[in-house]
KESE-334222 format. One record per residue (C-alpha): x, y, z. Coordinates in Angstrom, 1 decimal. Each point is the difference from the previous one (the first is absolute). Layout:
(pt (X Y Z))
...
! end
This chain:
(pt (3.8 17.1 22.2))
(pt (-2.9 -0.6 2.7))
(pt (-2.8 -1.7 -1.7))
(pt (-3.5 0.5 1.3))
(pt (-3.4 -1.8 0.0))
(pt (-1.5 2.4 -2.3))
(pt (2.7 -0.1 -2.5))
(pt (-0.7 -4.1 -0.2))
(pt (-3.6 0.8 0.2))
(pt (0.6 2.3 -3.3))
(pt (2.3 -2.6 -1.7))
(pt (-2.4 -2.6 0.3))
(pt (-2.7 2.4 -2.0))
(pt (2.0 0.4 -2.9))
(pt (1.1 -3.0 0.2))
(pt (-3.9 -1.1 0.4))
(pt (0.4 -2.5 2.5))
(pt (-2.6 0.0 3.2))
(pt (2.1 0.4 3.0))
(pt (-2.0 -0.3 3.3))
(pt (1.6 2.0 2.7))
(pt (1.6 -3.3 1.9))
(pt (2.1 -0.8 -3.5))
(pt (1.3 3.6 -0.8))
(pt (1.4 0.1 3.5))
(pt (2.3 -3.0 -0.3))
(pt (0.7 1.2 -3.7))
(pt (1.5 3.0 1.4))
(pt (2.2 -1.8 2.3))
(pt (1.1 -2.0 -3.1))
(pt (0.6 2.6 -2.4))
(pt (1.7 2.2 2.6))
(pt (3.1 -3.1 0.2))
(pt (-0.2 0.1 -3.6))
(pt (0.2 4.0 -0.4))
(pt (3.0 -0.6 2.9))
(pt (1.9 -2.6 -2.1))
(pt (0.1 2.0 -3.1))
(pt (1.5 2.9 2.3))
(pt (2.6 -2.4 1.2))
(pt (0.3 -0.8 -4.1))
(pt (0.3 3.7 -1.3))
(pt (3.1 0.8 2.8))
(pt (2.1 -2.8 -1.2))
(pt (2.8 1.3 -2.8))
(pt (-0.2 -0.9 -3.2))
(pt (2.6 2.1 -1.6))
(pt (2.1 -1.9 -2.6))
(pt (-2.8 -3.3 0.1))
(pt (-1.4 -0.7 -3.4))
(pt (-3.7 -1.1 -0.7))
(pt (-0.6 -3.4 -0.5))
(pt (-3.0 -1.8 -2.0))
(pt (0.2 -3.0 2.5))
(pt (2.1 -0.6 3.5))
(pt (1.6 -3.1 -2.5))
(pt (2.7 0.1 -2.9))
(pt (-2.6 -2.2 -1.6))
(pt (-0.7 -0.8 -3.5))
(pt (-2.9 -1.7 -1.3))
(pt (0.6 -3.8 -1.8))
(pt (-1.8 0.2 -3.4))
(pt (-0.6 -3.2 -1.8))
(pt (1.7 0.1 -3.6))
(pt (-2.4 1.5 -2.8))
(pt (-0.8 -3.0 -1.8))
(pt (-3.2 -0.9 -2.0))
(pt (-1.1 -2.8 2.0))
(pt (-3.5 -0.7 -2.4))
(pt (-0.7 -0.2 -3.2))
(pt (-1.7 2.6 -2.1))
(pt (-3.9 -1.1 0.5))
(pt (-1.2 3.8 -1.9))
(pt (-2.0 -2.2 -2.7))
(pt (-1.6 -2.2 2.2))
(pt (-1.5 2.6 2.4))
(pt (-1.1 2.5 -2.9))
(pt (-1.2 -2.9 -1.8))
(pt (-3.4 0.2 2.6))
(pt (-0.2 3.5 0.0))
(pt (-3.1 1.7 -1.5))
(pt (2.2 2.2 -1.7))
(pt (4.0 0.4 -0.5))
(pt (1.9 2.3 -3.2))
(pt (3.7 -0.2 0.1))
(pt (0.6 -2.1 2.9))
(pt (-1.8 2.9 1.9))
(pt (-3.6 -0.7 2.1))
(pt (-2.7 2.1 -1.1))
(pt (-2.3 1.5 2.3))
(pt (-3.2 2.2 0.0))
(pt (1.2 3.7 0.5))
(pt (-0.9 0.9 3.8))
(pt (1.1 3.6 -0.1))
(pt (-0.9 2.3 -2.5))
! end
């Protein structure tokens, strides 16, 4: 796909970025490798290759679920202008 000054020129006002004409010129030679590499991508076969989530057979370490504090509920609600069954009370915002 040939990519052409006035297609950067119209991607850059959607995209509402002020190109002058100097910049849209080299970003035509860039996006043009790009468009080129994802060519080269879509001929490759995939047949038979499933999707992954990430490149890695990785798994995420997760600490144990432990309760590391003690309950301090009383405390805090203790300076609170206003509290009923361990719940904060607050003015009503939306009616």
């Amino acid at each position: 796909m040939a990519l052409e000054h006035a297609d950067v020129q119209r991607a850059a006002h959607l995209a509402r970025l002020g190109l002058n004409g100097d910049e849209a010129a080299r970003y035509v030679d860039d996006l043009g490798r790009i468009l080129e590499m994802v060519d080269m991508l879509q001929a490759l076969d995939t047949e038979g290759v499933a999707p992954l989530a990430h490149p890695l057979d990785a798994t995420q370490r997760l600490r144990a679920d432990e309760v590391t504090e003690p309950d301090q509920r009383e405390a805090f609600q203790r300076c609170a202008p206003a509290v009923e069954n361990g719940l904060y009370l607050v003015p009503r915002v939306v009616e």
